[in-house]
C-alpha positions as CSV (number, residue, x, y, z in Angstrom):
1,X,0.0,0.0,0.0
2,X,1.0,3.6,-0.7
3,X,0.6,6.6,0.9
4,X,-0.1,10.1,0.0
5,X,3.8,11.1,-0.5
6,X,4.2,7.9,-2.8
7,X,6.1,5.9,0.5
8,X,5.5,2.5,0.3
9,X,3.3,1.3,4.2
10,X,5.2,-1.2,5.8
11,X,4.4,-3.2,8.7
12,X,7.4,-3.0,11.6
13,X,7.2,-4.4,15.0
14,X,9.1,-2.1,17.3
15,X,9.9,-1.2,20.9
16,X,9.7,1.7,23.0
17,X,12.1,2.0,25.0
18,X,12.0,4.0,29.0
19,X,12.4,6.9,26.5
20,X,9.2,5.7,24.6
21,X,10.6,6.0,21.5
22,X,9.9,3.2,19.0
23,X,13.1,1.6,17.6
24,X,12.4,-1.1,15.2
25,X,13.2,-4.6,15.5
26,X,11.5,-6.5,12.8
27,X,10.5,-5.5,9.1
28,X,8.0,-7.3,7.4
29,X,9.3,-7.7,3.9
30,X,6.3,-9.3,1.8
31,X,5.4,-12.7,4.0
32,X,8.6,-13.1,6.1
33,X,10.1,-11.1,8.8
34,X,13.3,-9.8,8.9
35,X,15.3,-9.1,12.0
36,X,16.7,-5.5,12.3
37,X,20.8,-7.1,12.6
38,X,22.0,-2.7,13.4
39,X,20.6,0.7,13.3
40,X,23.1,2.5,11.4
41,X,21.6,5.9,11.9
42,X,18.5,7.4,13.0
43,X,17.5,11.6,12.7
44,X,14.2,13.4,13.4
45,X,13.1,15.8,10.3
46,X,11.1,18.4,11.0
47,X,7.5,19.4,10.1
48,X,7.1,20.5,7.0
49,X,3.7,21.9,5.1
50,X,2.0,20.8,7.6
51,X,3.3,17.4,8.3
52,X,4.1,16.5,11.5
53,X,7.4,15.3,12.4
54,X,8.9,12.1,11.6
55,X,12.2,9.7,12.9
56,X,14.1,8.2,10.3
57,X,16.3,5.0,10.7
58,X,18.8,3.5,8.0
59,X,18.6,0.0,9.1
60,X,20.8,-3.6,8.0
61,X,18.3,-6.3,8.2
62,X,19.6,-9.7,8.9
63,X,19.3,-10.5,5.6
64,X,22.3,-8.4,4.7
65,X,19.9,-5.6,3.1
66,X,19.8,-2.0,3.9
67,X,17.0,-0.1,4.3
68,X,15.6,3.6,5.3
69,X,12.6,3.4,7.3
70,X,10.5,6.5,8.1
71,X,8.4,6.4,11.5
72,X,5.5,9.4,11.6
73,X,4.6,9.4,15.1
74,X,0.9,11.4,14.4
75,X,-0.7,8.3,12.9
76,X,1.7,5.3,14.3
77,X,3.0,4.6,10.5
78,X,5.7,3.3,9.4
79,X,6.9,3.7,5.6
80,X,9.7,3.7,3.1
81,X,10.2,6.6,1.4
């Protein structure tokens, strides 16, 4: 499924930490899951045009992929842009 900024909706089970901020730890990449191996970055981008903020991650799977995963906190979503 695709969203209104043309970023794919992915399904991500994640944690929230004592900080309650969701880090992810699984992707689900068509009908397997794939382990989050490292975060390899994460930023915040700021609103823009009315958006609300969202947290960004760069991510290797345990599949050896990489990936950038955008999180938008407003409407618990997760996507790839």
């Amino acid at each position: 499924m695709v969203n209104e900024a043309n970023e794919v909706l992915v399904a991500v089970d994640a944690y929230a930490g004592g900080r309650g901020q969701e880090i992810p730890r699984i992707v689900h990449c068509g009908l397997e899951p794939v382990a989050v191996e490292e975060i390899l970055s994460m930023w915040t981008e700021a609103a823009q045009c009315g958006d609300d903020e969202r947290r960004r991650f760069r991510l290797r799977l345990a599949s050896g992929a990489e990936l950038t995963l955008s999180y938008h906190p407003a409407d618990d979503l997760w996507t790839v842009p």
